[in-house]
PyMOL Python script that loads the backbone (N, CA, C, O; Angstrom):
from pymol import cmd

cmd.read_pdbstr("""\
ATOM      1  N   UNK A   1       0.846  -1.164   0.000  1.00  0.00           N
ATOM      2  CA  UNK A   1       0.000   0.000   0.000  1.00  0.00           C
ATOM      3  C   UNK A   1       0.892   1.228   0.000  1.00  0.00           C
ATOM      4  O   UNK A   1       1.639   1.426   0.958  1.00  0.00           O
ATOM      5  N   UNK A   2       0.852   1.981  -0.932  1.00  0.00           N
ATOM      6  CA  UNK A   2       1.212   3.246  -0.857  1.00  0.00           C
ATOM      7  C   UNK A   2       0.331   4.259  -0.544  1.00  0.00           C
ATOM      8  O   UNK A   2      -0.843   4.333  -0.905  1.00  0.00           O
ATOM      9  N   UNK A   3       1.242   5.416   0.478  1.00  0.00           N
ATOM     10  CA  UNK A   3       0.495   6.545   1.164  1.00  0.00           C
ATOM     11  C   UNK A   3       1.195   7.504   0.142  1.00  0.00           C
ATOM     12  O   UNK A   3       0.365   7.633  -0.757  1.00  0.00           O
ATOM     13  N   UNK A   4       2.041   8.067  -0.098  1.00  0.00           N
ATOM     14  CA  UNK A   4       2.024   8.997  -1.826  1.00  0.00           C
ATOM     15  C   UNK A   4       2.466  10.032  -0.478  1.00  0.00           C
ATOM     16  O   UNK A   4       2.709   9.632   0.661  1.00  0.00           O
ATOM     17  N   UNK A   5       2.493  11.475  -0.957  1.00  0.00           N
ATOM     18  CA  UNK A   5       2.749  12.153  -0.205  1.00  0.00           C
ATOM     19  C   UNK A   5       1.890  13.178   0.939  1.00  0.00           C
ATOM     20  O   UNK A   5       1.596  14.304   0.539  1.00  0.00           O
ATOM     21  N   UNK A   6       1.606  12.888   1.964  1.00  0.00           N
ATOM     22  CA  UNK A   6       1.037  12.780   3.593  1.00  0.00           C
ATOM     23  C   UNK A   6       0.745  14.590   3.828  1.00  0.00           C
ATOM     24  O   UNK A   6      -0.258  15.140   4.281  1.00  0.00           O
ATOM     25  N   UNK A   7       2.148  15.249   3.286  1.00  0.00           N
ATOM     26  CA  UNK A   7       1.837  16.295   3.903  1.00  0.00           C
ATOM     27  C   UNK A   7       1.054  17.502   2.903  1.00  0.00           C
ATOM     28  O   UNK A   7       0.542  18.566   3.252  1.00  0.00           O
ATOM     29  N   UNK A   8       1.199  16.798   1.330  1.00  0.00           N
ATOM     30  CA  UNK A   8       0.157  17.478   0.204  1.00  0.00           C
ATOM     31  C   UNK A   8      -0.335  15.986  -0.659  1.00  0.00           C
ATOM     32  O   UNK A   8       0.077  15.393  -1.656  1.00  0.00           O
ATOM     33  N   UNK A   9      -1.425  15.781   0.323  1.00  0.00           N
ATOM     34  CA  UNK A   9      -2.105  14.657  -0.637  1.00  0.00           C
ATOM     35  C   UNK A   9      -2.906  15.358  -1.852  1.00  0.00           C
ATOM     36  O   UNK A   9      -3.208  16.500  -2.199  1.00  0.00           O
ATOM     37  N   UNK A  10      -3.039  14.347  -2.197  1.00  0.00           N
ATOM     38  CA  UNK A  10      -4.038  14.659  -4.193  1.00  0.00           C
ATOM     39  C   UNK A  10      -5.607  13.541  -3.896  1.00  0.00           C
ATOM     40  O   UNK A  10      -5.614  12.356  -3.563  1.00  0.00           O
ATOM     41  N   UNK A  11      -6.459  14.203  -4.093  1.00  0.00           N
ATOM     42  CA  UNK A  11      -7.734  13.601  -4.099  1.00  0.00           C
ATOM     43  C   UNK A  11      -8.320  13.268  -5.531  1.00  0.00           C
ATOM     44  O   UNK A  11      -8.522  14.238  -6.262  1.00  0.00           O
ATOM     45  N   UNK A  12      -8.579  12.159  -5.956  1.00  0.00           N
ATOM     46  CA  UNK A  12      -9.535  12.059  -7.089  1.00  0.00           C
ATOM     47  C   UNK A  12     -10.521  12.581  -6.789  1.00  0.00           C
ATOM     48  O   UNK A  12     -10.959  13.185  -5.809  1.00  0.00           O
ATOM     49  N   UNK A  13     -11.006  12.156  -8.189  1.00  0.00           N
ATOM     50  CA  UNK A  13     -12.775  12.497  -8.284  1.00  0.00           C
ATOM     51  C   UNK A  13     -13.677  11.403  -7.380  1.00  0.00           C
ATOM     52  O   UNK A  13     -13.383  10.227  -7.166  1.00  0.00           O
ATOM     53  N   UNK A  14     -14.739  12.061  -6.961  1.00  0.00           N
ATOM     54  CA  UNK A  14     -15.471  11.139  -6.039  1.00  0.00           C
ATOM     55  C   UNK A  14     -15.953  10.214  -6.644  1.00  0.00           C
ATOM     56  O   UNK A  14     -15.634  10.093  -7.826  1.00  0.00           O
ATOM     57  N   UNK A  15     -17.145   8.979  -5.871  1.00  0.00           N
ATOM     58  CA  UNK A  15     -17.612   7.907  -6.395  1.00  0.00           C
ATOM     59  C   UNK A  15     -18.655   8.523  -7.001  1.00  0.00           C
ATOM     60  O   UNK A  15     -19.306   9.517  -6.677  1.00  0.00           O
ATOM     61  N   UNK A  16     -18.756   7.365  -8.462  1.00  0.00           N
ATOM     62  CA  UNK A  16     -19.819   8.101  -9.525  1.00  0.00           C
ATOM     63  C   UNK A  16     -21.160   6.987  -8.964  1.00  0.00           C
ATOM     64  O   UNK A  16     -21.017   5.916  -8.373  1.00  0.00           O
ATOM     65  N   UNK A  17     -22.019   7.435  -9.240  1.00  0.00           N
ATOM     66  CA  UNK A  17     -23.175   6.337  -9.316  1.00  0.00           C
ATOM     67  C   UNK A  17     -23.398   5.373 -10.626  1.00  0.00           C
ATOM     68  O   UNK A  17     -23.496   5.889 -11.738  1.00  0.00           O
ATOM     69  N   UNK A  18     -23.460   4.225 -10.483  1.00  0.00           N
ATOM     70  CA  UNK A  18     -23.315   3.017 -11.209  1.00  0.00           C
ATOM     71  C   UNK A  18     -24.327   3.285 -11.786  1.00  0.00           C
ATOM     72  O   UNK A  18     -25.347   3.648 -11.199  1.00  0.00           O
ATOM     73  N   UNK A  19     -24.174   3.087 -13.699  1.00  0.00           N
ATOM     74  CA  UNK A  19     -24.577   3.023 -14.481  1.00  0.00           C
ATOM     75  C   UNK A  19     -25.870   2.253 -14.785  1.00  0.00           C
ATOM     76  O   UNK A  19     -25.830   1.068 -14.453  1.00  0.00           O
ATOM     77  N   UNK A  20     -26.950   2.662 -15.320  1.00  0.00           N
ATOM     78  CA  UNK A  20     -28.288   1.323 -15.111  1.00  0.00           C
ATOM     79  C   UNK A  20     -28.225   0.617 -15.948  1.00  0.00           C
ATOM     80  O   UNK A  20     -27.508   1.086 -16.832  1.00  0.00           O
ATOM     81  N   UNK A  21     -28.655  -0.449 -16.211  1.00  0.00           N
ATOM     82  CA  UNK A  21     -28.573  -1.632 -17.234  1.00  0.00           C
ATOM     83  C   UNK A  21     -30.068  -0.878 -17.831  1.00  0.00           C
ATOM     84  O   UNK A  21     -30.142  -0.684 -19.044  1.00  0.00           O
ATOM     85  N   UNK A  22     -31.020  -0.544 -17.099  1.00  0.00           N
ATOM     86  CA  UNK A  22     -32.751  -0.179 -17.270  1.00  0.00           C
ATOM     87  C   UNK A  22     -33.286   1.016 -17.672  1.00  0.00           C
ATOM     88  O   UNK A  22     -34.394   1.413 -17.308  1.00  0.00           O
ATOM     89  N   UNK A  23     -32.276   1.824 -18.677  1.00  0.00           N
ATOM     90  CA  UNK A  23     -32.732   2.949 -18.427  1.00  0.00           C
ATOM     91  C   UNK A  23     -34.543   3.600 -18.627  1.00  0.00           C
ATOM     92  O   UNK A  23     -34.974   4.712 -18.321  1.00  0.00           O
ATOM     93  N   UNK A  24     -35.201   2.552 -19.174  1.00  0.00           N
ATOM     94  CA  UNK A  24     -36.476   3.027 -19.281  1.00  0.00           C
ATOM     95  C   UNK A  24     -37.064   2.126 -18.054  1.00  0.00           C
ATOM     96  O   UNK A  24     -38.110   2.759 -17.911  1.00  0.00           O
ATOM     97  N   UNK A  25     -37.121   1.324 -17.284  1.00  0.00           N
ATOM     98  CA  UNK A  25     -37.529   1.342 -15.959  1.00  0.00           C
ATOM     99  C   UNK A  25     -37.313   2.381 -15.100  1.00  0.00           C
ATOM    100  O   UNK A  25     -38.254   2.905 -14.503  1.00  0.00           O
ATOM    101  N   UNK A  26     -36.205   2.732 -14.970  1.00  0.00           N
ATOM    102  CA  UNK A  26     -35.730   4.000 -14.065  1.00  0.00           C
ATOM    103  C   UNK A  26     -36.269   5.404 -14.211  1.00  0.00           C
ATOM    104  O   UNK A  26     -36.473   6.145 -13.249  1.00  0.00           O
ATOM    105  N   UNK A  27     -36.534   5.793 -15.749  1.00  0.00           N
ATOM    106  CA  UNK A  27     -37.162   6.292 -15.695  1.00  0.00           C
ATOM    107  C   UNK A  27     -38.833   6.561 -15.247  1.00  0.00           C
ATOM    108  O   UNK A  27     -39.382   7.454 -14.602  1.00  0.00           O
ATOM    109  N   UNK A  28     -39.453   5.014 -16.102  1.00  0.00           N
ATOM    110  CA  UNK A  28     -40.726   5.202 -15.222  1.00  0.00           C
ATOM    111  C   UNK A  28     -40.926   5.270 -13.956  1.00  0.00           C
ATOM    112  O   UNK A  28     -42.030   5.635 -13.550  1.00  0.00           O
ATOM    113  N   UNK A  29     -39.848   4.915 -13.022  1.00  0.00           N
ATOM    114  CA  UNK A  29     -40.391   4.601 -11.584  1.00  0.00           C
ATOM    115  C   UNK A  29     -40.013   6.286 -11.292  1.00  0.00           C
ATOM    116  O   UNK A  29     -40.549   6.935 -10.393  1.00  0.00           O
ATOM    117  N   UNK A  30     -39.302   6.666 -11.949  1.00  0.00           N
ATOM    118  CA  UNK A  30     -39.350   8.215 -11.275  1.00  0.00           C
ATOM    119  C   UNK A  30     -40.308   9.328 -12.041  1.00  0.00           C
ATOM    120  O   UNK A  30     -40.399  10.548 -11.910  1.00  0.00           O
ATOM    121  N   UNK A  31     -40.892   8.503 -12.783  1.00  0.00           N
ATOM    122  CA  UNK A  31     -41.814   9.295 -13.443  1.00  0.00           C
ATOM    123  C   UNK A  31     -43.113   9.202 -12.590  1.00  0.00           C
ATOM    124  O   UNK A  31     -43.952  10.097 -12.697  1.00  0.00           O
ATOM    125  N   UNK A  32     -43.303   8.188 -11.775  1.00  0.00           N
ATOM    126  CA  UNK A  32     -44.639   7.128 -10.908  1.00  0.00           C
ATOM    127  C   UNK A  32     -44.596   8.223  -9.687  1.00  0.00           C
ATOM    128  O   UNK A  32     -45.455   9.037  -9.348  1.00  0.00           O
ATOM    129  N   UNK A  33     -43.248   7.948  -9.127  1.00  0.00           N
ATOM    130  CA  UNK A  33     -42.964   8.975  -8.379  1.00  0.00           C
ATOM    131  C   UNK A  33     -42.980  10.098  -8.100  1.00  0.00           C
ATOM    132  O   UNK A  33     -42.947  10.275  -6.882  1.00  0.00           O
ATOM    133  N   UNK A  34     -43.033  11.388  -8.963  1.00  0.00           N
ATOM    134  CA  UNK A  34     -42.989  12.518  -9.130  1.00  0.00           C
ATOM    135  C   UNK A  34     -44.468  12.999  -9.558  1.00  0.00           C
ATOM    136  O   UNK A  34     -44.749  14.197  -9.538  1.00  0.00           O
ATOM    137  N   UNK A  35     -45.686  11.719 -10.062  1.00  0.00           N
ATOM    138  CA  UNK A  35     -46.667  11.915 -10.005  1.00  0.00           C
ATOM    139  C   UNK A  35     -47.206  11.705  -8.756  1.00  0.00           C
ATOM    140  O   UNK A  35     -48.104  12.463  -8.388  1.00  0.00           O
ATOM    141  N   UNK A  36     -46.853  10.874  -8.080  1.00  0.00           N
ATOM    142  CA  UNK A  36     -47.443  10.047  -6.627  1.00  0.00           C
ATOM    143  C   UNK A  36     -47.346  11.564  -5.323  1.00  0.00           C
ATOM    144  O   UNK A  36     -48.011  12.022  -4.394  1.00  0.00           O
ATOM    145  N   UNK A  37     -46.172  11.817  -5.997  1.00  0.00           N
ATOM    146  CA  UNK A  37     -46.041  12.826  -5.142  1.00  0.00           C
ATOM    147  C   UNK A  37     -45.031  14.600  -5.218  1.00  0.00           C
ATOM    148  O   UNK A  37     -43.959  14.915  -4.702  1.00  0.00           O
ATOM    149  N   UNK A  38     -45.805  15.234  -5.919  1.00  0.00           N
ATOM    150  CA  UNK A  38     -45.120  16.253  -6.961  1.00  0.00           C
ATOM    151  C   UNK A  38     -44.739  17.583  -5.692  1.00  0.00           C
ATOM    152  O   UNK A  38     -44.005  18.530  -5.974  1.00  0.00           O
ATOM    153  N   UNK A  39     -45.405  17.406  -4.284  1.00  0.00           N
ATOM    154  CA  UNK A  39     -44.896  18.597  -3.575  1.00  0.00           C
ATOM    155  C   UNK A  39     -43.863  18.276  -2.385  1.00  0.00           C
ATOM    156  O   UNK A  39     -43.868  17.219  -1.754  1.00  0.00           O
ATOM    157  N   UNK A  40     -43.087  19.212  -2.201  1.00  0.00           N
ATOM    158  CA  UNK A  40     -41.800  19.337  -1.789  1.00  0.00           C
ATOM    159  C   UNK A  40     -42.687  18.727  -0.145  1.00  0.00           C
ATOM    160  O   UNK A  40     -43.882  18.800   0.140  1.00  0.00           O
ATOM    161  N   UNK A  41     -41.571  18.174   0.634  1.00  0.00           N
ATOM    162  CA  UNK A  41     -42.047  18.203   2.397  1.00  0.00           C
ATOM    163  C   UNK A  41     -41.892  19.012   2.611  1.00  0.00           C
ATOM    164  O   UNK A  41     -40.947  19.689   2.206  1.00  0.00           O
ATOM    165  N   UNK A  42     -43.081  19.474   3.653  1.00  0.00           N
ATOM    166  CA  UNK A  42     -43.712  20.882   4.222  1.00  0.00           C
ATOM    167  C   UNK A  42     -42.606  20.835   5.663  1.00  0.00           C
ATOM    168  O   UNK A  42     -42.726  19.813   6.339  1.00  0.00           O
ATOM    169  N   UNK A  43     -41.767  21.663   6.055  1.00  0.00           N
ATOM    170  CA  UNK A  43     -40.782  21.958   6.946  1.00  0.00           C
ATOM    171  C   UNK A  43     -41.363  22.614   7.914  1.00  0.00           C
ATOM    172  O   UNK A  43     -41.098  22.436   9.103  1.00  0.00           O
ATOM    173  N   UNK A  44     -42.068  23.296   7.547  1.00  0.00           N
ATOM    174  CA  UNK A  44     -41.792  24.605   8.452  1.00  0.00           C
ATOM    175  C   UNK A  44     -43.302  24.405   9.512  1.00  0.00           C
ATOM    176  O   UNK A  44     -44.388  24.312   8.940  1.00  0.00           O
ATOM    177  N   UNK A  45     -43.241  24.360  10.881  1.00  0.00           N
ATOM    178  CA  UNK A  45     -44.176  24.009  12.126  1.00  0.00           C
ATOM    179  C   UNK A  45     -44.380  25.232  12.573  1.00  0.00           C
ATOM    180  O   UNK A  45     -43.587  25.796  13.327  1.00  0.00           O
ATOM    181  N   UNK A  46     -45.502  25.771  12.131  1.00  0.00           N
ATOM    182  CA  UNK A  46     -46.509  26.845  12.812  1.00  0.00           C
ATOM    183  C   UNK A  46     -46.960  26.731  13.832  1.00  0.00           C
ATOM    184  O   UNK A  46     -46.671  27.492  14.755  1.00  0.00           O
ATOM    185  N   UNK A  47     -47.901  25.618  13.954  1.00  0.00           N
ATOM    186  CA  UNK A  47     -48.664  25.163  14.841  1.00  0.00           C
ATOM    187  C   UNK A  47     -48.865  23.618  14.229  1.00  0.00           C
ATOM    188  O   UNK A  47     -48.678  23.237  13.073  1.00  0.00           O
ATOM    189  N   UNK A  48     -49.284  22.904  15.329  1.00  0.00           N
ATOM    190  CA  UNK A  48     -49.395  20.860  14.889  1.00  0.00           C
ATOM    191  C   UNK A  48     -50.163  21.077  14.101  1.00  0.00           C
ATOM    192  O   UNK A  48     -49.690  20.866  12.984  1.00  0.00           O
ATOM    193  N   UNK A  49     -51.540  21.533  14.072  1.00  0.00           N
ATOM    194  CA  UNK A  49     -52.426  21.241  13.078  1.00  0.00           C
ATOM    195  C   UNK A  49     -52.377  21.659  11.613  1.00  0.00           C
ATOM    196  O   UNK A  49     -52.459  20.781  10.755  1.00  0.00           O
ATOM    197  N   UNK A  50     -52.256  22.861  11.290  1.00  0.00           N
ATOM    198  CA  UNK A  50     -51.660  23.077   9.953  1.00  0.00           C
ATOM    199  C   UNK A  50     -50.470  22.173   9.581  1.00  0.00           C
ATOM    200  O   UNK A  50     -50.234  22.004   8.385  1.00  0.00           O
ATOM    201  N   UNK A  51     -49.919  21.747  10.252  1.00  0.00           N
ATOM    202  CA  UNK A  51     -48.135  21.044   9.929  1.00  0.00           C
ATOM    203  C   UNK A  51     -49.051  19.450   9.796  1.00  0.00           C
ATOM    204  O   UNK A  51     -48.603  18.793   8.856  1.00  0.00           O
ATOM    205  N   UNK A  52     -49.896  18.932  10.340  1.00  0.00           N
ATOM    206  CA  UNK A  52     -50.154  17.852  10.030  1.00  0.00           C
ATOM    207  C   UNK A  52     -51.455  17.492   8.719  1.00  0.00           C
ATOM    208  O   UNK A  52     -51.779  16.454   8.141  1.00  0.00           O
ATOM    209  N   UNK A  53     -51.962  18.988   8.641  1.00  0.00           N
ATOM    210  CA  UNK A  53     -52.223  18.709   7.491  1.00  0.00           C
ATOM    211  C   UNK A  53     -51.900  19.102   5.688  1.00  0.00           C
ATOM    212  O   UNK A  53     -52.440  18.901   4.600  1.00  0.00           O
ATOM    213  N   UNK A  54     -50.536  19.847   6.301  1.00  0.00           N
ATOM    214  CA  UNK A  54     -49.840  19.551   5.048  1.00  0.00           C
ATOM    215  C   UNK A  54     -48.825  18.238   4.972  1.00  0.00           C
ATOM    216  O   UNK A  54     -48.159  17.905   3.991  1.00  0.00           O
ATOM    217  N   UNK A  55     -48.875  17.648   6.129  1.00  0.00           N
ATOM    218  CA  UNK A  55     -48.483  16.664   5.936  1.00  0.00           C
ATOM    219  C   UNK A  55     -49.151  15.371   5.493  1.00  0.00           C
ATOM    220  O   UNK A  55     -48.600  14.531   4.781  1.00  0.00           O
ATOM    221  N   UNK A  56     -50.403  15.284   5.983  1.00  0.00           N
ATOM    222  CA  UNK A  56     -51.447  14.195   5.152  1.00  0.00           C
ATOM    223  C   UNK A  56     -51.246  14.836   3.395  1.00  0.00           C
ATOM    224  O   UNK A  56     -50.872  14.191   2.415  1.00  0.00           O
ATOM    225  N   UNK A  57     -51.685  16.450   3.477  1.00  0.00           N
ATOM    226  CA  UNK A  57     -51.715  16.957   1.915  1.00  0.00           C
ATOM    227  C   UNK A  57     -50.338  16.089   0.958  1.00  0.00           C
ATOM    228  O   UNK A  57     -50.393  15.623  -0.180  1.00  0.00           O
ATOM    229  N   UNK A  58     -49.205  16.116   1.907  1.00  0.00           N
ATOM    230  CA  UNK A  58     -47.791  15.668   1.300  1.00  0.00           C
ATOM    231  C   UNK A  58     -47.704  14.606   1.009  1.00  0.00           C
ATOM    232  O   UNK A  58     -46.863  14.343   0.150  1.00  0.00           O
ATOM    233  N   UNK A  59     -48.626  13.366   1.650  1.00  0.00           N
ATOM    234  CA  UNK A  59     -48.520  12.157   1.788  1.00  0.00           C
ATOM    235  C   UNK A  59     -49.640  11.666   1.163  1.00  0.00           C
ATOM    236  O   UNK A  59     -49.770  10.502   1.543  1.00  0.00           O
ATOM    237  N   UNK A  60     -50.507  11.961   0.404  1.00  0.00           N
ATOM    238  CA  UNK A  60     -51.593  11.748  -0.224  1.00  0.00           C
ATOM    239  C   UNK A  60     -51.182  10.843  -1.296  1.00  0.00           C
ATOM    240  O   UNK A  60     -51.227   9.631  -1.082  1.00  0.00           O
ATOM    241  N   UNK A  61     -50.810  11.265  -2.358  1.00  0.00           N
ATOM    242  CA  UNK A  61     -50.240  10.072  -3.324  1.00  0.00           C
ATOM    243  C   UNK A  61     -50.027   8.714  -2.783  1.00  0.00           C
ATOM    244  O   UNK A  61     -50.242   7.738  -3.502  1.00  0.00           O
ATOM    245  N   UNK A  62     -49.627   8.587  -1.593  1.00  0.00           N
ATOM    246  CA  UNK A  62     -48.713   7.274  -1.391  1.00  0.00           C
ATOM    247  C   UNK A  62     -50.010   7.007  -0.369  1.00  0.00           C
ATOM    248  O   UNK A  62     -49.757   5.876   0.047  1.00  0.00           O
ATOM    249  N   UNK A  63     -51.356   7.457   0.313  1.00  0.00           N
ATOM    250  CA  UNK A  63     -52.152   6.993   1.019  1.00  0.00           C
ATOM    251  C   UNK A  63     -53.230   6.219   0.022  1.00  0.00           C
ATOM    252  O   UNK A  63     -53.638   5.069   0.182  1.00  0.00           O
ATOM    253  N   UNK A  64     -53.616   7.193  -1.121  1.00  0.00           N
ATOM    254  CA  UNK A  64     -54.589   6.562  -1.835  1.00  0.00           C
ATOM    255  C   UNK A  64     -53.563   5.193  -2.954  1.00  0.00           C
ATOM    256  O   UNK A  64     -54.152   4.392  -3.679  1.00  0.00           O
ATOM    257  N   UNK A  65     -52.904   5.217  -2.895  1.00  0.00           N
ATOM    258  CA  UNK A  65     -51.682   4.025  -3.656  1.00  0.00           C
ATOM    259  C   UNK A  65     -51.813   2.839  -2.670  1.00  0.00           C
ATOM    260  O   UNK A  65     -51.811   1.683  -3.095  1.00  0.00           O
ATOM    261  N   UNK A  66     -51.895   3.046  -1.719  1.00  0.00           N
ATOM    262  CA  UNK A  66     -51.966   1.587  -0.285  1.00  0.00           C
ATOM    263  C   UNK A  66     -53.601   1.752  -0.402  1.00  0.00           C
ATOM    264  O   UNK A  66     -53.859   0.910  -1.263  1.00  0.00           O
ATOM    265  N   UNK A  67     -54.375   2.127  -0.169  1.00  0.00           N
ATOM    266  CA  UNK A  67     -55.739   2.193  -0.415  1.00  0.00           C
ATOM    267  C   UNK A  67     -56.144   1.628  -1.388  1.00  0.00           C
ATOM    268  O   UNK A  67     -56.993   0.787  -1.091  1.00  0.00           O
ATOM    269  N   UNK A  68     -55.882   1.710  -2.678  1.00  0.00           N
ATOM    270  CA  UNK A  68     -55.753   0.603  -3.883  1.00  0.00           C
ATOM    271  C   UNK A  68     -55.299  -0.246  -3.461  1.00  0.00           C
ATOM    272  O   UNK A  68     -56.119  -0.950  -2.871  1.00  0.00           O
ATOM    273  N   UNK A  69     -53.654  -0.844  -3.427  1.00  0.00           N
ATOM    274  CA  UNK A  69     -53.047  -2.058  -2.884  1.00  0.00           C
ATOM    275  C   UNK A  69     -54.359  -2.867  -1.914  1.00  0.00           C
ATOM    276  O   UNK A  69     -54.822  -3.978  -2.170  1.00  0.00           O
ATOM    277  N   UNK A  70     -54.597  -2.351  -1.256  1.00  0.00           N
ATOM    278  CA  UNK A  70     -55.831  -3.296   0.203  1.00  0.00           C
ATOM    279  C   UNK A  70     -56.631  -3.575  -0.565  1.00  0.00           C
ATOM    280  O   UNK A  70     -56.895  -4.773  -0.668  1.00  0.00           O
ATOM    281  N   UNK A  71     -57.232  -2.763  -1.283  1.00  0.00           N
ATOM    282  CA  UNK A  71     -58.809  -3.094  -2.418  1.00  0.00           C
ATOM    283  C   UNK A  71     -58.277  -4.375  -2.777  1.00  0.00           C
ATOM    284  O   UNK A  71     -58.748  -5.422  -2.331  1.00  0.00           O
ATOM    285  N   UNK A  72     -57.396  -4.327  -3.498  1.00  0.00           N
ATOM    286  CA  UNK A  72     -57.034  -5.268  -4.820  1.00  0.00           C
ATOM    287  C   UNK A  72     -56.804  -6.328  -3.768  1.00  0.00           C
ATOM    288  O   UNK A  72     -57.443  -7.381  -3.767  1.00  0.00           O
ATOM    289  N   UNK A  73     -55.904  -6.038  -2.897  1.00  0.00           N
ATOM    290  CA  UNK A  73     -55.376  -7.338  -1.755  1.00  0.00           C
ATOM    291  C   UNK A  73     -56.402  -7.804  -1.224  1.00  0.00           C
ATOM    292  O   UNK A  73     -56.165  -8.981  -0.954  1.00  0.00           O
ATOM    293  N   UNK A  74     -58.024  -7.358  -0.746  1.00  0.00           N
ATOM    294  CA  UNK A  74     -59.111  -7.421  -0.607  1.00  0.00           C
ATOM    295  C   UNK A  74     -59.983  -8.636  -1.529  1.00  0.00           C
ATOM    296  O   UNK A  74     -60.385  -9.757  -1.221  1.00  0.00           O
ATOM    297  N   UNK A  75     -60.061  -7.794  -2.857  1.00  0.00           N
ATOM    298  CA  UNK A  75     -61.003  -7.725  -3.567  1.00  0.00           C
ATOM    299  C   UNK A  75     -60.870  -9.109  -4.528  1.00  0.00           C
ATOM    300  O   UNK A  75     -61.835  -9.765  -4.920  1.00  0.00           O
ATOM    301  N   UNK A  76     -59.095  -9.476  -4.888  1.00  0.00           N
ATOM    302  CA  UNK A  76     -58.656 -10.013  -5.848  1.00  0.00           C
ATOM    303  C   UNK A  76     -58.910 -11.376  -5.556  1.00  0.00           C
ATOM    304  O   UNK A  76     -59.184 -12.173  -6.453  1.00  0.00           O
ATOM    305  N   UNK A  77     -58.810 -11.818  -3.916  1.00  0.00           N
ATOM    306  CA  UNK A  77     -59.172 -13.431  -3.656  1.00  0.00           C
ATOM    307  C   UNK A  77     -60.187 -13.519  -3.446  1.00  0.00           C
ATOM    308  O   UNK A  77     -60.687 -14.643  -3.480  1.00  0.00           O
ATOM    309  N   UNK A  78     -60.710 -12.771  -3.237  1.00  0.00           N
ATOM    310  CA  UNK A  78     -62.388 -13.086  -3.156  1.00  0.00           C
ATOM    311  C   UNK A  78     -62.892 -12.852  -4.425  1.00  0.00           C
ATOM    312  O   UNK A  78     -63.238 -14.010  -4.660  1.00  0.00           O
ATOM    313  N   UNK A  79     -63.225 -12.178  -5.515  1.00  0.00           N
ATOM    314  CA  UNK A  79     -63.298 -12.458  -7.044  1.00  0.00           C
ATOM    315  C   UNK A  79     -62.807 -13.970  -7.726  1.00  0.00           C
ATOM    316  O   UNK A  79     -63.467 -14.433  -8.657  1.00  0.00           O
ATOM    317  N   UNK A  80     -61.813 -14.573  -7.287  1.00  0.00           N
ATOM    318  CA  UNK A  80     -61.095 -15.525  -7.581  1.00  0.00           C
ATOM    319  C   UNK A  80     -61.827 -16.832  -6.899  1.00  0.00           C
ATOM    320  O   UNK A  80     -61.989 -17.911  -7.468  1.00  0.00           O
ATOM    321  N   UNK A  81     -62.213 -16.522  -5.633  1.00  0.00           N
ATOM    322  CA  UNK A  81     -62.905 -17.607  -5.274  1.00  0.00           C
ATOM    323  C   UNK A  81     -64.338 -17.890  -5.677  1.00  0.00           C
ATOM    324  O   UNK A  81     -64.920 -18.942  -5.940  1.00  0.00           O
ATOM    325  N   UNK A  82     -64.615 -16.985  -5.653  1.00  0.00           N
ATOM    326  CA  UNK A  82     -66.253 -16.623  -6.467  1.00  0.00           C
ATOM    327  C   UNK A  82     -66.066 -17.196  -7.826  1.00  0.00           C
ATOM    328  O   UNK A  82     -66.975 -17.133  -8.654  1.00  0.00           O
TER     329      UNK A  82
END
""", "prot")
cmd.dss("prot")
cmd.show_as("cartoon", "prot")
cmd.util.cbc("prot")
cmd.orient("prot")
């Protein structure tokens, strides 16, 4: 192992992010995403109640998305058994 010189080291370039094999999966899932949920998280605490309901407002995409999921997880074995 070489340490090179200690008292003026040289830094590369940082780690890149690995290349996708998928590039049109990757895209859709961030396309799913950015529909599911297009507004920034609400930061800033006024008071609990406004802050929690921009936080349901924030989290909406991804409540009615599990709300489907249960239907279907619901709905799909019982259709099937019928």
């Amino acid at each position: 192992m070489e340490l090179g010189n200690i008292s003026e080291p040289t830094y590369g370039p940082g780690p890149e992010a690995p290349g996708s094999g998928t590039p049109g999966l990757v895209t859709m899932a961030h396309g799913f995403l950015r529909l599911v949920q297009p507004n920034p998280l609400p930061v800033v605490l006024r008071c609990l109640s406004f802050f929690l309901s921009q936080l349901v407002l924030y989290e909406l995409g991804f409540l009615v998305c599990a709300a489907i999921g249960v239907l279907f997880i619901i709905f799909v074995p019982l259709v099937g058994y019928c």
